[in-house]
C-alpha positions as CSV (number, residue, x, y, z in Angstrom):
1,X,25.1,7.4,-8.1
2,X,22.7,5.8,-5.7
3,X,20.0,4.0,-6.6
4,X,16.6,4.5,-4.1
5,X,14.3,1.3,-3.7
6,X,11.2,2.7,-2.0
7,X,11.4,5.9,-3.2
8,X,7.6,7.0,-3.2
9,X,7.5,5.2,0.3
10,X,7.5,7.0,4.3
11,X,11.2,6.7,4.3
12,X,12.0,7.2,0.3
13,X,10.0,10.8,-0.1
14,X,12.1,12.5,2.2
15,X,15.5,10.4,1.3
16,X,15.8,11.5,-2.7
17,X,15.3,15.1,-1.9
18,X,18.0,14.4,1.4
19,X,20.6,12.7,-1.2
20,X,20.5,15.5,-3.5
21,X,20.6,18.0,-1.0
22,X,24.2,16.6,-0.4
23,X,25.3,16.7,-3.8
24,X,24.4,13.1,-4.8
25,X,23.1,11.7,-8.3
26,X,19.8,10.3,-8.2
27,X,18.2,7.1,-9.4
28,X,14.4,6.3,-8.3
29,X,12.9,3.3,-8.6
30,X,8.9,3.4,-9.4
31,X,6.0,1.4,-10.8
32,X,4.8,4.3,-12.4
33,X,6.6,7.2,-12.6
34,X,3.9,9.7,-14.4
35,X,2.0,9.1,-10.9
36,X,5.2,8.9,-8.1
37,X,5.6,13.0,-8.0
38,X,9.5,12.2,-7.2
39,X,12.0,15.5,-6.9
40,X,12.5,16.5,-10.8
41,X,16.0,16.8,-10.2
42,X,16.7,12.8,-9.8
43,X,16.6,10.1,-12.6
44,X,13.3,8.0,-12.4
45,X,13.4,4.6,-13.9
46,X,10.1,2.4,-14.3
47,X,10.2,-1.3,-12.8
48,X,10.1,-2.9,-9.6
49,X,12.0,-5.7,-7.2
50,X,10.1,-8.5,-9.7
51,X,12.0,-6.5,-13.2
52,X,13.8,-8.9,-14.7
53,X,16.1,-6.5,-16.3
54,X,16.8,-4.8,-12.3
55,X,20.8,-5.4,-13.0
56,X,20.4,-3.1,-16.2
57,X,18.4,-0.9,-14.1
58,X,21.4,-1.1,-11.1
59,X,23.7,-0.5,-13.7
60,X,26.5,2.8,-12.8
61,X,25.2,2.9,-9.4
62,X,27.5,2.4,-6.4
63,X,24.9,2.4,-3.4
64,X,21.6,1.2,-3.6
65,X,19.4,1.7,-0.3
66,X,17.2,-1.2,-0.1
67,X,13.2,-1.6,1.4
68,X,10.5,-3.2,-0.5
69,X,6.9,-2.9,-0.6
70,X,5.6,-5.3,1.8
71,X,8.9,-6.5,3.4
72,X,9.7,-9.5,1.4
73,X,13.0,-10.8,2.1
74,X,13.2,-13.0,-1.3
75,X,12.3,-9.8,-3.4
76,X,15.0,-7.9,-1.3
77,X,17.3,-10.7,-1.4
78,X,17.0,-10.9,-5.6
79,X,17.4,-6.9,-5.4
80,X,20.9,-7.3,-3.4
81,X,22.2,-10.3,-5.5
82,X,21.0,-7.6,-9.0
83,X,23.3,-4.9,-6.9
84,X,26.2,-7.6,-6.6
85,X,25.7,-8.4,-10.0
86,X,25.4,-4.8,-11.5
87,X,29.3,-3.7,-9.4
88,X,27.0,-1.7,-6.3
89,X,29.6,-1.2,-3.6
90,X,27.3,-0.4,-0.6
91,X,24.1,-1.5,0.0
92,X,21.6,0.0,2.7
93,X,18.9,-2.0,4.0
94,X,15.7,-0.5,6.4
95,X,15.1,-3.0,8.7
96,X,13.3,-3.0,12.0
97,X,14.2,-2.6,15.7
98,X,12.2,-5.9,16.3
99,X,14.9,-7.3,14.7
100,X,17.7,-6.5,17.1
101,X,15.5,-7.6,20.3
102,X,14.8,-10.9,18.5
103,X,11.1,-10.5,18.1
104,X,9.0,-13.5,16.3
105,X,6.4,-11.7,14.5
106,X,6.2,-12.5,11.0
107,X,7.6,-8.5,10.1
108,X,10.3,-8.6,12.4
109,X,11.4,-12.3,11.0
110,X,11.6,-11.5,7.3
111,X,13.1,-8.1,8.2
112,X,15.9,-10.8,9.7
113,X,15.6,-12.7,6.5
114,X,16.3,-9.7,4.5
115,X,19.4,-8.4,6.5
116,X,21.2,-11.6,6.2
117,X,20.6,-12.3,2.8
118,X,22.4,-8.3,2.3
119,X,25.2,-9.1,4.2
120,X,25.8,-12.1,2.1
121,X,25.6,-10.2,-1.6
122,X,28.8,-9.4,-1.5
123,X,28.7,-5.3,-1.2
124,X,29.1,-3.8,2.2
125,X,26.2,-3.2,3.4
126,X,24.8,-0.9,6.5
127,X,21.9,-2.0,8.6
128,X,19.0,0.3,9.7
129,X,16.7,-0.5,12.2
130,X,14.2,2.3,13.2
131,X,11.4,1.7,15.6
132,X,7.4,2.8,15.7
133,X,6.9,5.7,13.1
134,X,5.4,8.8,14.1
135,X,3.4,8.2,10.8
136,X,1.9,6.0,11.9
137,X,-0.6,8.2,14.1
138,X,-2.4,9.1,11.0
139,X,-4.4,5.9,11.4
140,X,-6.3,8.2,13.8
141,X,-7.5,10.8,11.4
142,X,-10.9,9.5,10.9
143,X,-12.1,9.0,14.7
144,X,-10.2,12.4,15.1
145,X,-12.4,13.9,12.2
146,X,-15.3,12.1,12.7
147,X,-15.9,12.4,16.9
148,X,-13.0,13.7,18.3
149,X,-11.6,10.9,20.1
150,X,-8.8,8.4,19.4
151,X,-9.7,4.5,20.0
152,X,-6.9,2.9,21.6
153,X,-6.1,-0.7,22.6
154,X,-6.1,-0.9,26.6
155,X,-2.3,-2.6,25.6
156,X,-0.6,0.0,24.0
157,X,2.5,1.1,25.4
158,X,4.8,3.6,25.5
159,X,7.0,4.3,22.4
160,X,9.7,5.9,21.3
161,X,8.3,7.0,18.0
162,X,10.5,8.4,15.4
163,X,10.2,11.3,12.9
164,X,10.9,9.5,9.2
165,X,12.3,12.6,8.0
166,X,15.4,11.9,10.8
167,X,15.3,8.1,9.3
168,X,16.4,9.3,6.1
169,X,18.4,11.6,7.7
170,X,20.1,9.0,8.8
171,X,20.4,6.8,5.5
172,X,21.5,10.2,3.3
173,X,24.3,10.1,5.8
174,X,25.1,6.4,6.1
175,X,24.9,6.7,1.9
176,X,27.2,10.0,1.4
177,X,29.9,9.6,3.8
178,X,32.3,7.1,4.6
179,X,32.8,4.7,7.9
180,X,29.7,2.7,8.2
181,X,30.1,-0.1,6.4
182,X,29.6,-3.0,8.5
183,X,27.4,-1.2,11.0
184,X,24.1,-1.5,12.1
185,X,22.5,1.3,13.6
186,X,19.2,1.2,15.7
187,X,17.3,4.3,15.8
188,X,14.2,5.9,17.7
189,X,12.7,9.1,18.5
190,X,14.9,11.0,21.9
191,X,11.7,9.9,24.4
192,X,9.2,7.5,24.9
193,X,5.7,8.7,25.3
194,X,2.4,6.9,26.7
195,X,-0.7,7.3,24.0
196,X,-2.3,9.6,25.5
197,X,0.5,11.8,26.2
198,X,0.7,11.6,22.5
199,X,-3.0,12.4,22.2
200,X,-2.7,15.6,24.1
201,X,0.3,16.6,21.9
202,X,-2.0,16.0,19.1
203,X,-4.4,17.6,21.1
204,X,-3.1,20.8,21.3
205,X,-1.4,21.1,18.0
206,X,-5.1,20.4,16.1
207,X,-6.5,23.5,19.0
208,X,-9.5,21.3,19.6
209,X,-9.8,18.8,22.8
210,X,-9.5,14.9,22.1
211,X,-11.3,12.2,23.6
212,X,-8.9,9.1,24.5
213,X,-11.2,6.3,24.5
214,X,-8.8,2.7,25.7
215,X,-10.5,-0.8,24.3
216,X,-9.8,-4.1,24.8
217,X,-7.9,-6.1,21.5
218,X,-11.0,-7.7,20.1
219,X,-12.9,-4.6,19.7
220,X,-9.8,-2.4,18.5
221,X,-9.6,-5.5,15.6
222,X,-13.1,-5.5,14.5
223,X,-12.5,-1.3,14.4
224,X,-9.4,-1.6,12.0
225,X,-11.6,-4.3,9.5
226,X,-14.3,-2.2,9.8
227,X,-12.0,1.4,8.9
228,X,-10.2,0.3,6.8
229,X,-11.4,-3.1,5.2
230,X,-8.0,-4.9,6.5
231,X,-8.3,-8.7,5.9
232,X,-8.6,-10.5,9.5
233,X,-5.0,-11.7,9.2
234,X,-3.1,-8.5,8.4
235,X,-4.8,-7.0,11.7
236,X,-4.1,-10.3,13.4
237,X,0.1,-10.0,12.2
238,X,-0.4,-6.8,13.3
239,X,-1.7,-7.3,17.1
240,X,1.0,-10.1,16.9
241,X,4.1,-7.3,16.3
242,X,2.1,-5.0,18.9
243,X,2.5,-7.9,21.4
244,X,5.7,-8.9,20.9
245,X,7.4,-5.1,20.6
246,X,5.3,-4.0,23.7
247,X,8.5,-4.8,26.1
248,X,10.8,-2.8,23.8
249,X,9.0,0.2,22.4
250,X,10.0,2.3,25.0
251,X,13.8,1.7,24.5
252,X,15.1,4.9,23.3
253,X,18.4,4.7,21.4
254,X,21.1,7.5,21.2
255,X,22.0,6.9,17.8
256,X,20.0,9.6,15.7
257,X,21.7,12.3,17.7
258,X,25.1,10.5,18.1
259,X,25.1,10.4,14.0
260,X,23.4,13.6,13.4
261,X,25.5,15.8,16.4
262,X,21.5,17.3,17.2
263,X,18.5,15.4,18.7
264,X,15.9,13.5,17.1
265,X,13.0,15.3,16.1
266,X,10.0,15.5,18.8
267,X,6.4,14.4,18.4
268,X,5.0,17.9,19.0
269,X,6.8,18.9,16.0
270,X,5.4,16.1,13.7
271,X,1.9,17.1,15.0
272,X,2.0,20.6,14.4
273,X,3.4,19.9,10.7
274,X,0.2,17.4,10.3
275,X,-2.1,19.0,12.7
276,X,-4.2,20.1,9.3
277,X,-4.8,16.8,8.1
278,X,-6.5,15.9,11.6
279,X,-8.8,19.2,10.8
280,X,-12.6,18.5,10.3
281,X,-13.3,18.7,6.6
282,X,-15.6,21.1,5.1
């Protein structure tokens, strides 16, 4: 039995239906599981990291994969003391590459905080620390909609974004097979592109040509509080990680394919499976 924190989350959705793919029981955590649409054929539970009763709900599992909603490293150090306590063997924790180059931004910090206080539960545990999702290029779909251009900070670098579906391909291994405990395990996509590299990729798998517009850091903050009504801090901490991962992003790690024996998953492919949510909507 393992038991899925994060299971409605970018890594989680495509990780429950990878586990039972391989033959594994199923138990997703959820706030609300009328609304979390997780695969019918695992065992939802309702709670979350602050449950009181989270041993009861640990209870018969022997691996829990670990990865809380807004990266707290008390709530995910509570969750891997209630996985001590419930008998959990194996405990797999998402982490961040930030973490193994030492970054100080406040994400990569209490991803640190989180890892150590897994290792010390008491299970073995497995570390994994993916870089820059490819997800995270949805945050374009309204300029891409709206005007046809993507708004870029004049600092971005090149990354090696990976595909979250080869992230949980990745935990669904490290969870149903033997020989990584004790390992940590950094993981990106097979080749680090510039942004607008990406953009063209985008480019051509929407069939319509983008505009790649670079601006300076003050005017790509006042766009995200404007889009998306962030608080002033959160894009702040976020410009902070930017800065601080901008050396490393284009670090590309063979581990994906060294685990998976095939290569990571490329950024054209994620675009033309979202090319249609980048579409102008009638």
């Amino acid at each position: 039995m393992i038991f899925v924190i994060g299971a409605t989350g970018k890594v989680g959705r495509h990780l429950v239906p990878a586990l039972l793919d391989a033959g594994a029981e199923v138990r997703a955590l959820t706030r609300d599981p009328a609304k979390a649409r997780i695969d019918p054929r695992a065992e939802v539970v309702r709670g979350d990291l602050d449950t009181s009763d989270l041993p009861a709900l640990l209870a018969g599992a022997d691996r829990v994969f670990v990865l809380s909603q807004g990266h707290s490293a008390d709530r995910e150090a509570a969750a891997a003391r209630a996985a001590a306590q419930a008998g959990v063997t194996h405990l797999v924790k998402l982490s961040t590459t930030g973490v193994h180059f030492g970054q100080n931004d406040p994400v990569s910090r209490t991803h640190a905080e989180a890892e150590q206080a897994v290792r010390e539960a008491g299970p073995a545990w497995t570390i994994l620390r993916p870089g820059a999702f490819m997800d995270n290029r949805f945050a374009w779909i309204g300029s891409i909609r709206e005007e046809n251009a993507v708004y870029v900070p004049d600092t971005d670098p090149p990354s090696a974004l990976i595909h979250v579906r080869d992230i949980a391909a990745v935990a669904a291994l490290v969870l149903t097979t033997p020989g990584h405990e004790g390992a940590t395990y950094e993981l990106t996509g097979g080749e680090a592109l510039t942004t607008e590299q990406q953009v063209a990729i985008l480019s051509e798998a929407i069939g319509r040509p983008l505009k790649y517009v670079e601006e300076t850091e003050s005017a790509a903050k006042e766009r995200l509080i404007r889009m998306f009504g962030w608080p002033a801090k959160a894009v702040d901490g976020l410009f902070a990680l930017k800065r601080e991962s901008a050396p490393h992003e284009r670090v590309v790690f063979d581990t994906v394919e060294r685990l998976l024996g095939r290569p990571p998953l490329t950024f054209a492919t994620w675009a033309r499976e979202n090319a249609s949510a980048y579409r102008h909507q009638e």
